[in-house]
C-alpha positions as CSV (number, residue, x, y, z in Angstrom):
1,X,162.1,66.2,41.2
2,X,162.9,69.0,43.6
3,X,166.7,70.1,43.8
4,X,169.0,68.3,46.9
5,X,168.9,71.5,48.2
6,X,165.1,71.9,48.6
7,X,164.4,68.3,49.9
8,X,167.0,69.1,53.0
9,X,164.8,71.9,53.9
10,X,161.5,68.9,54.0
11,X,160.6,68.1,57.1
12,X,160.2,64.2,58.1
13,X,156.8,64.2,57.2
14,X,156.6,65.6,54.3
15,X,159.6,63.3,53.3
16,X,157.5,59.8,54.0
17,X,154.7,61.5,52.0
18,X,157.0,62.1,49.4
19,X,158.5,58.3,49.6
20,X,155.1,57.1,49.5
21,X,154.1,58.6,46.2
22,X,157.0,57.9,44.8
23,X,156.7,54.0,45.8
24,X,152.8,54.0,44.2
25,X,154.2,56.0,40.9
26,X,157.3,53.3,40.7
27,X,154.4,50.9,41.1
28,X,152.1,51.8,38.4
29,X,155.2,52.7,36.3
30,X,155.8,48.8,36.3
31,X,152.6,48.3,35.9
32,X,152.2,50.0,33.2
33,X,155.6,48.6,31.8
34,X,154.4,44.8,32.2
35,X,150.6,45.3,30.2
36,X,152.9,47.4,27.7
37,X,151.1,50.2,28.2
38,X,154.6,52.4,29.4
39,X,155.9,54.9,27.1
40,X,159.0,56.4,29.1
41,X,161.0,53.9,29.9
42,X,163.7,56.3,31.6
43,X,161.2,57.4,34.1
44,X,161.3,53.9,36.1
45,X,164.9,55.1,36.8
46,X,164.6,58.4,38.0
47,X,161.6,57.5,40.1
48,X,163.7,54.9,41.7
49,X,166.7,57.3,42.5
50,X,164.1,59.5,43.7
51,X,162.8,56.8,46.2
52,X,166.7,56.0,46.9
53,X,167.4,59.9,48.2
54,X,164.3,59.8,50.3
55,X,165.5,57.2,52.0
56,X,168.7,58.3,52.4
57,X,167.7,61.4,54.1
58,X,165.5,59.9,56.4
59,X,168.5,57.7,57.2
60,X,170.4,60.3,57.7
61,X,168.3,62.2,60.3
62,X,167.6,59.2,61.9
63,X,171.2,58.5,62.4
64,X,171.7,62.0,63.2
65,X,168.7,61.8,66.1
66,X,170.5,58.9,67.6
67,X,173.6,60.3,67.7
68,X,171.9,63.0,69.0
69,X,170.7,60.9,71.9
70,X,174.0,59.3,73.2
71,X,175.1,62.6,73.9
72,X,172.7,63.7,76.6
């Protein structure tokens, strides 16, 4: 996972594409974990915090875009 620091500098786009590989991984990491076929359990957790800060800064900038907006 990259640092805080380096997924501020993302742009949107890269962000969602980020998010979206992140969802498939968390999927086939439960997958994987169902058949019994998963051998690091921990990773299900980081993957999901992972998916929880993309989300959060894509939040963010959308919050900060509307605020943005009401100004004008």
């Amino acid at each position: 996972m990259a640092k805080r620091t380096d997924l501020a500098e993302m742009g949107a786009d890269e962000l969602e594409t980020a998010l979206a590989e992140a969802k498939a991984e968390l999927f086939n990491l439960r997958f994987q974990h169902v058949t019994g076929k998963l051998d690091n359990y921990a990773r299900i957790g980081h993957v999901r915090k992972d998916v929880a800060r993309f989300n959060t800064l894509l939040r963010a900038r959308e919050i900060e875009a509307a605020e943005a907006e009401e100004i004008r």
